[in-house]
C-alpha positions as CSV (number, residue, x, y, z in Angstrom):
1,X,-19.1,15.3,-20.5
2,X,-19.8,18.8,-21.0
3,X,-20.5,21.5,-17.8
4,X,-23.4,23.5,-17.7
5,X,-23.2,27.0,-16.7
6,X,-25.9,27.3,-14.1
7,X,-27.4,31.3,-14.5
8,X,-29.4,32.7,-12.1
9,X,-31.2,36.4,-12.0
10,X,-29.5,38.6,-9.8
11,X,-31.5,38.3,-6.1
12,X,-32.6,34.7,-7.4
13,X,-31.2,31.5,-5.0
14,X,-29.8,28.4,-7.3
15,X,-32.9,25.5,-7.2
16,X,-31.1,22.1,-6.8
17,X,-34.0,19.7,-8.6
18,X,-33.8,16.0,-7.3
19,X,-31.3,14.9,-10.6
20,X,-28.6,17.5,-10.3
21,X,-28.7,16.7,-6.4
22,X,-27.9,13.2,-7.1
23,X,-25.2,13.6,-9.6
24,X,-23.8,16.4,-7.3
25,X,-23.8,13.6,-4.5
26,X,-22.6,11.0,-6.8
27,X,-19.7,13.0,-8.1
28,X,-18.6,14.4,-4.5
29,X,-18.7,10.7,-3.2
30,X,-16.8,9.6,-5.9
31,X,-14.5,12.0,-5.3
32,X,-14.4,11.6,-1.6
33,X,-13.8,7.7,-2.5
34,X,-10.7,8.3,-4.8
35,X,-8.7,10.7,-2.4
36,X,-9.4,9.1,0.6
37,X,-7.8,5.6,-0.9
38,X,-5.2,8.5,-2.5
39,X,-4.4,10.2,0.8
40,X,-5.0,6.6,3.1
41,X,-1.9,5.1,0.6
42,X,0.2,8.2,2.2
43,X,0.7,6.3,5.6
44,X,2.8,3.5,5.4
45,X,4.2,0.4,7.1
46,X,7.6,-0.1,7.7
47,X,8.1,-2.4,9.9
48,X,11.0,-4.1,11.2
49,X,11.9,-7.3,9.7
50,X,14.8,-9.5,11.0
51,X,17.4,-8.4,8.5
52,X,17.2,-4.9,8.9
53,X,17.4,-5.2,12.4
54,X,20.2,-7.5,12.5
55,X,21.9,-4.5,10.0
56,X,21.6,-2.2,12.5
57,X,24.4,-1.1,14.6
58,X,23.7,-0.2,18.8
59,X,24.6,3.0,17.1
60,X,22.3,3.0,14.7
61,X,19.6,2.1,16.5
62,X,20.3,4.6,19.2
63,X,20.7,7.8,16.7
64,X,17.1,6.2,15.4
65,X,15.7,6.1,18.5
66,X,16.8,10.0,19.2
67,X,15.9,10.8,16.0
68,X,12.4,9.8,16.7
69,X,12.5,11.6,19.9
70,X,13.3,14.6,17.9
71,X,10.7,14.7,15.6
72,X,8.1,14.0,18.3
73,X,9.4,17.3,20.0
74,X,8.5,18.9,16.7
75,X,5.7,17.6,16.0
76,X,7.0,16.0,12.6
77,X,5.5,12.4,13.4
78,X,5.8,9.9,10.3
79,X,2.5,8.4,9.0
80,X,2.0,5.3,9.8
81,X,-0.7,2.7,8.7
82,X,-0.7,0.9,11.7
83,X,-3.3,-1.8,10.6
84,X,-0.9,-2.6,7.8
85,X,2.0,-2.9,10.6
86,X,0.0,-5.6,12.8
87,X,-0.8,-7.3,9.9
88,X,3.0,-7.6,8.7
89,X,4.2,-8.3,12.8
90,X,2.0,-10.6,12.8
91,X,3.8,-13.8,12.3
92,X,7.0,-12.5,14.3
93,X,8.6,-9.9,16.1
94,X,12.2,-8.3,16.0
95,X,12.6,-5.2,18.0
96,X,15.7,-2.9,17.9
97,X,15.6,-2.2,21.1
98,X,14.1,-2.8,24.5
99,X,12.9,0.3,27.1
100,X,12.3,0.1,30.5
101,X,9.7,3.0,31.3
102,X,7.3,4.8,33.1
103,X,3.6,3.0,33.2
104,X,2.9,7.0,32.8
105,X,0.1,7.3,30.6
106,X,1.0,10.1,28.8
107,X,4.3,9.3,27.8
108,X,4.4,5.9,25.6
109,X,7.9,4.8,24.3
110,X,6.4,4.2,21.0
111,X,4.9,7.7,20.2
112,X,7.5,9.5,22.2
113,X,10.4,8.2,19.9
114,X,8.0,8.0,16.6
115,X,8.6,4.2,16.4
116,X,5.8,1.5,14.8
117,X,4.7,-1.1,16.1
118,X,6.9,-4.2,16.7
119,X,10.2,-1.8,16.9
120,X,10.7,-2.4,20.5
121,X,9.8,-3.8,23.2
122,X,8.7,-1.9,26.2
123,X,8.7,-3.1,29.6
124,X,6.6,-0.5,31.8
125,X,6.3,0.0,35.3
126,X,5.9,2.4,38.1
127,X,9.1,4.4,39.0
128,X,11.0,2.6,36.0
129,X,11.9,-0.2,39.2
130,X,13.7,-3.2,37.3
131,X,12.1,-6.0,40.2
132,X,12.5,-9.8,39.0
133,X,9.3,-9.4,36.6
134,X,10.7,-7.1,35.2
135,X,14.3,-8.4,34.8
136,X,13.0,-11.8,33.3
137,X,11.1,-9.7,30.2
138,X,14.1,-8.1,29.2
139,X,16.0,-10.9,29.7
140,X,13.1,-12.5,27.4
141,X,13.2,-9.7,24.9
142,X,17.4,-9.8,25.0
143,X,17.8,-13.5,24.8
144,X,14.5,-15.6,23.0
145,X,13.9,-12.2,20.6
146,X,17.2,-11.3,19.7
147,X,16.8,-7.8,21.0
Protein backbone atom coordinates (compact mmCIF):
# COMPACT_ATOMS: atom_id res chain seq x y z
CA UNK A 1 0.00 0.00 0.00
CA UNK A 2 1.28 3.24 -0.96
CA UNK A 3 1.26 6.63 1.57
CA UNK A 4 -0.18 9.67 0.53
CA UNK A 5 1.48 12.79 1.33
CA UNK A 6 -1.29 14.91 2.85
CA UNK A 7 -0.40 18.95 1.69
CA UNK A 8 -2.04 21.62 3.15
CA UNK A 9 -1.61 25.66 2.32
CA UNK A 10 0.27 27.32 4.84
CA UNK A 11 -2.48 28.72 7.61
CA UNK A 12 -4.86 25.82 6.34
CA UNK A 13 -5.96 22.98 9.26
CA UNK A 14 -5.76 19.17 7.74
CA UNK A 15 -9.77 18.13 7.04
CA UNK A 16 -10.09 14.49 8.26
CA UNK A 17 -13.21 13.33 5.80
CA UNK A 18 -15.22 10.27 7.33
CA UNK A 19 -12.84 7.49 5.11
CA UNK A 20 -9.41 8.50 6.18
CA UNK A 21 -10.87 8.80 9.81
CA UNK A 22 -11.85 5.26 9.72
CA UNK A 23 -8.75 3.81 8.24
CA UNK A 24 -6.77 6.11 10.65
CA UNK A 25 -8.94 4.34 13.55
CA UNK A 26 -8.67 1.00 11.89
CA UNK A 27 -4.90 1.20 11.52
CA UNK A 28 -4.21 2.65 15.21
CA UNK A 29 -6.54 -0.15 16.65
CA UNK A 30 -4.76 -2.58 14.85
CA UNK A 31 -1.84 -1.37 16.07
CA UNK A 32 -2.91 -0.96 19.53
CA UNK A 33 -4.14 -4.83 19.20
CA UNK A 34 -0.71 -6.20 18.06
CA UNK A 35 1.55 -4.45 20.78
CA UNK A 36 -0.64 -4.88 23.52
CA UNK A 37 -0.62 -8.93 22.93
CA UNK A 38 3.31 -8.01 22.07
CA UNK A 39 3.95 -6.13 25.31
CA UNK A 40 1.11 -8.39 27.54
CA UNK A 41 3.56 -11.71 26.39
CA UNK A 42 6.42 -9.56 28.29
CA UNK A 43 5.00 -10.72 31.87
CA UNK A 44 5.37 -14.09 32.60
CA UNK A 45 4.53 -16.99 34.81
CA UNK A 46 7.00 -18.83 36.62
CA UNK A 47 5.66 -20.52 38.97
CA UNK A 48 6.86 -23.01 41.32
CA UNK A 49 6.36 -26.51 40.48
CA UNK A 50 7.34 -29.46 42.78
CA UNK A 51 10.62 -30.23 41.30
CA UNK A 52 12.11 -27.05 41.28
CA UNK A 53 11.25 -26.58 44.74
CA UNK A 54 12.42 -29.79 45.88
CA UNK A 55 15.97 -28.63 43.90
CA UNK A 56 16.23 -25.85 46.00
CA UNK A 57 18.50 -25.69 48.88
CA UNK A 58 17.27 -23.67 52.51
CA UNK A 59 20.04 -21.70 50.94
CA UNK A 60 18.82 -21.16 47.92
CA UNK A 61 15.63 -20.34 48.81
CA UNK A 62 16.77 -17.86 51.35
CA UNK A 63 19.37 -15.87 48.87
CA UNK A 64 15.96 -15.90 46.62
CA UNK A 65 13.97 -14.67 49.00
CA UNK A 66 16.58 -11.64 49.78
CA UNK A 67 17.16 -11.28 46.40
CA UNK A 68 13.57 -10.38 46.01
CA UNK A 69 13.65 -8.11 48.85
CA UNK A 70 16.39 -6.39 47.11
CA UNK A 71 14.81 -5.65 44.01
CA UNK A 72 11.70 -4.50 45.72
CA UNK A 73 13.98 -1.83 47.52
CA UNK A 74 14.88 -0.82 43.95
CA UNK A 75 12.05 -0.84 42.47
CA UNK A 76 13.26 -3.62 39.83
CA UNK A 77 9.99 -5.75 40.31
CA UNK A 78 9.76 -8.83 37.67
CA UNK A 79 6.69 -8.92 35.48
CA UNK A 80 4.46 -11.19 36.23
CA UNK A 81 1.24 -12.44 34.52
CA UNK A 82 -0.48 -13.29 37.48
CA UNK A 83 -3.69 -14.73 35.72
CA UNK A 84 -1.36 -17.16 34.03
CA UNK A 85 0.20 -18.02 37.64
CA UNK A 86 -3.39 -18.94 39.17
CA UNK A 87 -4.17 -20.79 36.28
CA UNK A 88 -0.82 -22.99 36.47
CA UNK A 89 -1.24 -23.18 40.84
CA UNK A 90 -4.27 -24.23 40.24
CA UNK A 91 -4.25 -27.86 40.56
CA UNK A 92 -1.48 -27.77 43.45
CA UNK A 93 0.66 -25.81 45.49
CA UNK A 94 4.47 -26.09 46.51
CA UNK A 95 5.84 -23.10 48.34
CA UNK A 96 9.56 -22.61 49.17
CA UNK A 97 9.00 -21.16 52.06
CA UNK A 98 6.63 -20.23 54.80
CA UNK A 99 6.50 -16.50 56.55
CA UNK A 100 5.01 -15.56 59.55
CA UNK A 101 4.08 -11.71 59.19
CA UNK A 102 2.48 -8.66 60.00
CA UNK A 103 -1.43 -8.54 58.99
CA UNK A 104 0.11 -4.84 58.06
CA UNK A 105 -1.52 -3.87 54.95
CA UNK A 106 1.13 -2.21 53.42
CA UNK A 107 3.67 -4.66 53.70
CA UNK A 108 2.63 -8.13 51.84
CA UNK A 109 5.30 -10.97 51.95
CA UNK A 110 4.64 -11.50 48.31
CA UNK A 111 5.39 -8.06 46.91
CA UNK A 112 7.93 -7.21 49.45
CA UNK A 113 10.23 -10.18 48.38
CA UNK A 114 9.04 -9.96 44.48
CA UNK A 115 7.67 -13.59 44.80
CA UNK A 116 4.41 -15.01 42.52
CA UNK A 117 1.84 -16.47 43.52
CA UNK A 118 1.97 -19.99 45.08
CA UNK A 119 5.89 -19.38 46.25
CA UNK A 120 5.00 -19.31 49.82
CA UNK A 121 2.86 -19.49 52.18
CA UNK A 122 2.15 -16.67 54.46
CA UNK A 123 0.62 -16.86 57.72
CA UNK A 124 -0.29 -13.21 58.86
CA UNK A 125 -1.29 -11.88 61.99
CA UNK A 126 -1.17 -8.97 64.30
CA UNK A 127 2.27 -8.47 66.18
CA UNK A 128 3.79 -11.55 64.09
CA UNK A 129 2.22 -13.61 67.55
CA UNK A 130 2.76 -17.51 66.64
CA UNK A 131 -0.78 -18.54 69.01
CA UNK A 132 -2.06 -22.28 68.29
CA UNK A 133 -3.83 -21.02 64.98
CA UNK A 134 -1.15 -19.93 63.91
CA UNK A 135 1.24 -22.83 64.85
CA UNK A 136 -1.13 -25.51 63.26
CA UNK A 137 -0.78 -23.54 59.55
CA UNK A 138 2.74 -23.71 59.52
CA UNK A 139 2.70 -26.92 60.87
CA UNK A 140 0.13 -27.52 57.85
CA UNK A 141 2.34 -25.69 55.33
CA UNK A 142 5.65 -27.71 56.81
CA UNK A 143 4.25 -31.10 57.05
CA UNK A 144 0.91 -31.81 54.35
CA UNK A 145 2.71 -29.13 51.69
CA UNK A 146 6.16 -30.07 51.88
CA UNK A 147 7.16 -26.58 52.78
Amino acid sequence: MKLKKFRTAPGECFRLDRRRFLRLSSAATAVGILAGSSFGSLAHADALGKEKRDKMTPDEILARLKRGNKNFSKGLMTARNYRNEQKITAKGQFPAAVVLSCIDSRAPAEVIMDLGIGDIFNARVAGNIANEDILGSLEFACKVAGV
